[in-house]
C-alpha positions as CSV (number, residue, x, y, z in Angstrom):
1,X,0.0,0.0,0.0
2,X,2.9,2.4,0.6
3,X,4.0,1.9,-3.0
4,X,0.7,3.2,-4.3
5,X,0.4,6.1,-1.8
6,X,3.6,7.2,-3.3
7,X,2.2,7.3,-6.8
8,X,-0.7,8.6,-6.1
9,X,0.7,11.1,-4.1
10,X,3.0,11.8,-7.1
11,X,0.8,11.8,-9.8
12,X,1.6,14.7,-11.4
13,X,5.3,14.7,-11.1
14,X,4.8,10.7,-12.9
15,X,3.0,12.1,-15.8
16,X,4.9,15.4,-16.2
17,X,8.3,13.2,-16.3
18,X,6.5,10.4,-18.5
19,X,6.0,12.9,-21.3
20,X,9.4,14.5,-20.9
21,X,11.0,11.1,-21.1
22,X,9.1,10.0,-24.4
23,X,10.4,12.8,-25.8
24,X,14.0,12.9,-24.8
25,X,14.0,9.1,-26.6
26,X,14.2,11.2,-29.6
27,X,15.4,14.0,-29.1
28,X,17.8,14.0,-31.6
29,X,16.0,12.9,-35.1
30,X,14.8,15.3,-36.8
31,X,11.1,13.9,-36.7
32,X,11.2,13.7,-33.3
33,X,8.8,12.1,-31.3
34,X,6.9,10.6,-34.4
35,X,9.7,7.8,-34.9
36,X,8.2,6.0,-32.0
37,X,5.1,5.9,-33.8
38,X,6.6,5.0,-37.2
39,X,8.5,2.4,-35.9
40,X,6.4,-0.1,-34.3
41,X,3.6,0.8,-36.8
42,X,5.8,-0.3,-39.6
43,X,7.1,-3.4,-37.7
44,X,3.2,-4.8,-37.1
45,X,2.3,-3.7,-40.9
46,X,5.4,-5.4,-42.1
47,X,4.3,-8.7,-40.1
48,X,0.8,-8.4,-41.5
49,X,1.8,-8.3,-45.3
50,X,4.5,-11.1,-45.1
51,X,2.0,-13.4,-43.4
52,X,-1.4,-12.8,-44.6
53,X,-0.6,-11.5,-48.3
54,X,2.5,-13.0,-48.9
55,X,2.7,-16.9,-47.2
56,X,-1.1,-16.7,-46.5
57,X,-1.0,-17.9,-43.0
58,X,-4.0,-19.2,-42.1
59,X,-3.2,-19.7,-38.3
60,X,-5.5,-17.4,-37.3
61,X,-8.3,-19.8,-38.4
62,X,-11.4,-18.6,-39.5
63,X,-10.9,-14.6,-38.5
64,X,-8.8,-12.6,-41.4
65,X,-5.0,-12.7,-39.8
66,X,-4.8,-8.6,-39.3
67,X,-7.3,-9.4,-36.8
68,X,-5.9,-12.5,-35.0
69,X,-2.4,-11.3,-35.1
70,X,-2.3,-7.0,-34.2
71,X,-3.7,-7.3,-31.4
72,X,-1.7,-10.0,-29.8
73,X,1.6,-8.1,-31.2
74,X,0.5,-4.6,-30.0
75,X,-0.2,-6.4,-26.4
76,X,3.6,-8.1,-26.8
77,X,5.6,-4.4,-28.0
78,X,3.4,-2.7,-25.6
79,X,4.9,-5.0,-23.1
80,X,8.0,-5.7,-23.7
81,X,9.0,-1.8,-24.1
82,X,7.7,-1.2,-20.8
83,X,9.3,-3.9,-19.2
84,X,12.4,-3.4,-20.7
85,X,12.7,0.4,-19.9
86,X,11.3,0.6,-16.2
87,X,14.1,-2.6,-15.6
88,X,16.5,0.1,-16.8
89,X,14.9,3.1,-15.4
90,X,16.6,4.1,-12.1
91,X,20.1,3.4,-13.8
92,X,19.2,5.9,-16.7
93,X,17.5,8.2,-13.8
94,X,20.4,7.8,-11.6
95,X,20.7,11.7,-10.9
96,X,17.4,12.1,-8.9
97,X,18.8,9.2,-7.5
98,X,22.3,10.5,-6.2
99,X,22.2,13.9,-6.1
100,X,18.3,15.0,-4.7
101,X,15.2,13.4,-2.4
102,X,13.7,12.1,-4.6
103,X,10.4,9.2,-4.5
104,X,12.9,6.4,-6.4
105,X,10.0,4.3,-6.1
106,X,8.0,5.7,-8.7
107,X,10.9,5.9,-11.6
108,X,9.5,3.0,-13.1
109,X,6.1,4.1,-13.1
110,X,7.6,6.8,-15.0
111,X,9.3,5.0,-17.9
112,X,6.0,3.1,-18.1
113,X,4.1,6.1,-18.6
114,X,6.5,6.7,-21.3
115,X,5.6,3.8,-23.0
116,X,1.9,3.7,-22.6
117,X,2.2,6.2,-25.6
118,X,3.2,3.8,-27.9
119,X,1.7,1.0,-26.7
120,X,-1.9,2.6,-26.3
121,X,-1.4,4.1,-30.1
122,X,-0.4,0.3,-31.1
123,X,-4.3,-0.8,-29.0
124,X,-5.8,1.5,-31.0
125,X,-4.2,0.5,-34.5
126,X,-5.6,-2.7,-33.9
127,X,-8.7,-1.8,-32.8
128,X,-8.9,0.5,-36.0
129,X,-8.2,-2.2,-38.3
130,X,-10.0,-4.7,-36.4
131,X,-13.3,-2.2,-36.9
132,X,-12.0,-2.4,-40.7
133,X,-12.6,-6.1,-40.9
134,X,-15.9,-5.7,-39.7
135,X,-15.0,-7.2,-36.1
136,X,-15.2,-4.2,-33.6
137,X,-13.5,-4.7,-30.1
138,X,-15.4,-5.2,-26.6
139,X,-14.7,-2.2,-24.8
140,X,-15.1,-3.3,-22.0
141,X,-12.8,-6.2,-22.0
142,X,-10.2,-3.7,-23.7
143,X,-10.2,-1.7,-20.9
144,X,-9.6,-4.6,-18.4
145,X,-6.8,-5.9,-20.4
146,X,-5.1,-2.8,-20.6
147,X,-5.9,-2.9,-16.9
148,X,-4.1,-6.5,-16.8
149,X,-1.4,-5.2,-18.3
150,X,-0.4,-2.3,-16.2
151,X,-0.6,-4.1,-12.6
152,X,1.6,-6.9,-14.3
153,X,3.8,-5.2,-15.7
154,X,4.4,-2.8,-12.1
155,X,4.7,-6.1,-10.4
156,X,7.1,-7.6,-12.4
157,X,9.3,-4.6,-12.8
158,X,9.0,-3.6,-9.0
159,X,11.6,-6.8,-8.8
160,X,13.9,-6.4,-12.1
161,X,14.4,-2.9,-11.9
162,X,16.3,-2.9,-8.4
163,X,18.7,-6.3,-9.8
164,X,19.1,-4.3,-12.4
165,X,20.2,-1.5,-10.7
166,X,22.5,-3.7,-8.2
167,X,23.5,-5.8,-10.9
168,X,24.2,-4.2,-14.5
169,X,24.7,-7.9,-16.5
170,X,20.7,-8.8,-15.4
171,X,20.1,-6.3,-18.0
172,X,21.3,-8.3,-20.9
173,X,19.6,-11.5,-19.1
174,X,16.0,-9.9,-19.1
175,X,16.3,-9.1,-22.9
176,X,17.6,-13.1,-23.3
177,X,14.7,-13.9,-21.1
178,X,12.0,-11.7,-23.0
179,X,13.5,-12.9,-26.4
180,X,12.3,-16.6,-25.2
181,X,9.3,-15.4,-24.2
182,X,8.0,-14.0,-27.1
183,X,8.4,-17.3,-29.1
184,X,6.8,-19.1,-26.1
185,X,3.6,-16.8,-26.4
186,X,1.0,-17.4,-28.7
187,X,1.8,-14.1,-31.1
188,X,2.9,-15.4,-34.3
189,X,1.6,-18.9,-33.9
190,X,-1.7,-20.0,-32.3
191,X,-2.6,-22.2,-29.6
192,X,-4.5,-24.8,-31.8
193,X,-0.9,-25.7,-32.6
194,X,-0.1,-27.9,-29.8
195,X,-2.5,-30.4,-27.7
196,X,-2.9,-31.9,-24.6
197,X,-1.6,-30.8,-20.9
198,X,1.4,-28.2,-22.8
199,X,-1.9,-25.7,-23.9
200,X,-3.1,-25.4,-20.0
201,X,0.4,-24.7,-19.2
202,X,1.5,-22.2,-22.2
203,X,-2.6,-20.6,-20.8
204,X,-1.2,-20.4,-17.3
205,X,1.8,-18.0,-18.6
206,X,0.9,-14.1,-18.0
207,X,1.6,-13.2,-21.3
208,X,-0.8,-16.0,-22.8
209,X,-3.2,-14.8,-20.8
210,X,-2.6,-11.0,-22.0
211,X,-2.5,-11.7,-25.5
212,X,-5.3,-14.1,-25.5
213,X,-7.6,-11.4,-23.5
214,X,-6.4,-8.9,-25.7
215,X,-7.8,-11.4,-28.6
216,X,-10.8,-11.8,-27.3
217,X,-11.8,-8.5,-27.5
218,X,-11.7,-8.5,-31.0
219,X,-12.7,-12.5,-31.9
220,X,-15.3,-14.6,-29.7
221,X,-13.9,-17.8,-30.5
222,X,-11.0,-16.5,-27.7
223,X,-12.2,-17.4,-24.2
224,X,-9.2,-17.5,-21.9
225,X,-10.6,-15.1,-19.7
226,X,-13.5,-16.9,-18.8
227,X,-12.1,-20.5,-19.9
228,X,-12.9,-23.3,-16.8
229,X,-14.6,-21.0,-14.7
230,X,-12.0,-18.4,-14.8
231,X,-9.1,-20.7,-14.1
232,X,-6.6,-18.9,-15.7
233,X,-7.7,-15.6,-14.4
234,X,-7.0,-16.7,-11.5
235,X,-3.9,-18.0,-11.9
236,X,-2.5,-14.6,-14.0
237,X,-3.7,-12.4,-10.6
238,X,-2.3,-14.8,-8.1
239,X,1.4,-14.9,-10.2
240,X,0.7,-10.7,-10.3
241,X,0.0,-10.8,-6.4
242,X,2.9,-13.0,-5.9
243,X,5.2,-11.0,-8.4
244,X,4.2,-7.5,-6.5
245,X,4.6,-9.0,-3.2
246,X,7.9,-10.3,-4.3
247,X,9.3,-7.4,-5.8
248,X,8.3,-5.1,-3.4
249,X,10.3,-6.7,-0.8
250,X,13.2,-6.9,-2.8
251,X,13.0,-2.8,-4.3
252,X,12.8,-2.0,-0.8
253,X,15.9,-4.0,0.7
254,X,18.3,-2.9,-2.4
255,X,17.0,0.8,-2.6
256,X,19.1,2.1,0.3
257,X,22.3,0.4,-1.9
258,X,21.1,2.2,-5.3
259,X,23.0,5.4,-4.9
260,X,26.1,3.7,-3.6
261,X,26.1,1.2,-6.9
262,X,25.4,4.3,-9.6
């Protein structure tokens, strides 16, 4: 509860910094700010010609493949940007760290809010062309998605971002890790793929559950959310809770050794 009263109480110091930090990314290209638009954008579309026009993937069964696969990728980039630059946050912030009192707690949450701008514009790309297709998202389960996404991503950073911090090598770790994970979720291939007790597990990872409830928004045929009475619901907010719990214990026994490590 502390950690929360610490954001909330700095609210608008997180969202003035947020927007400062999104655009010191690109601060030096001439387009600014736009290249982290561009980027992903182009890296989605690029996906969605190769596959659908080009080796006609039918993986996505019977829904068109913009629709099965955007969403799942903008729930993956939004993600793994978020992840990777809160785990990296307090080292890159390291001067509010060492040289004024400042809330260290809530440098993540800043980098996050940074990438919430990208992310979010990747949401609504997919919902855009998703409408396109004729298949318009739930709202609704959007919103508690997104929602999913932010608590797991806090919880999971609480804990990386202070061994990252203490220990500069878990950086290139994390990316090793996140590289395996990405091929281990459902993004570019579906579920239907593999059978028998290996689909519960690969349901019981948190990003399964994210980009299969980002899915389902879009494509009814997607029930994870719901799927066995909510099992894996569940299970995602009980690996969140544990993650938090976890990490919050950690954050605060290293943050008294951040300043003396940067």
């Amino acid at each position: 509860m502390e950690f929360l009263k610490t954001v909330f109480k700095n609210k608008k110091t997180i969202l003035k910094l947020g927007r400062n930090d999104f655009r010191n990314r690109y601060a030096n290209a001439s387009l600014g700010a736009l290249w982290g638009f561009l980027q992903p954008f182009v890296f989605m579309m690029t996906y969605v010609i190769v596959f659908q026009y080009i080796m006609h993937t039918g993986s996505s069964g019977e829904y068109p493949y913009s629709v099965w696969f955007l969403p799942g990728m903008a729930t993956w980039m939004f993600c793994n940007d978020a992840i990777m630059q809160a785990s990296n946050s307090i080292r890159i912030y390291s001067y509010l760290v060492k040289k004024v009192v400042f809330p260290v707690d809530i440098i993540p949450v800043i980098t996050l809010v940074s990438s919430s701008m990208v992310g979010l514009f990747l949401v609504l790309i997919a919902a855009c062309v998703g409408t396109a297709f004729g298949y318009a998202p739930n709202i609704l389960n959007l919103i508690y998605i997104v929602f999913c996404m932010y608590c797991f991503i806090i919880a999971f950073t609480r804990c990386t971002s202070a061994l990252t911090t203490l220990v500069p090598d878990f950086a290139q770790l994390l990316s090793i890790v996140m590289q395996l994970c990405m091929w281990f979720t459902p993004i570019v291939w579906n579920l239907n793929m593999i059978q028998g007790k290996l689909v519960a597990i690969f349901k019981a990872m948190p990003f399964t559950y994210l980009v299969e409830g980002m899915r389902q928004a879009f494509m009814e045929s997607s029930t994870i959310i719901t799927e066995h009475n909510g099992l894996f619901t569940i299970i995602f907010w009980v690996v969140t809770l544990i993650l938090f719990i976890f990490g919050n214990y950690v954050f605060k026994k290293s943050k008294k050794d951040f300043a003396d490590v940067l």
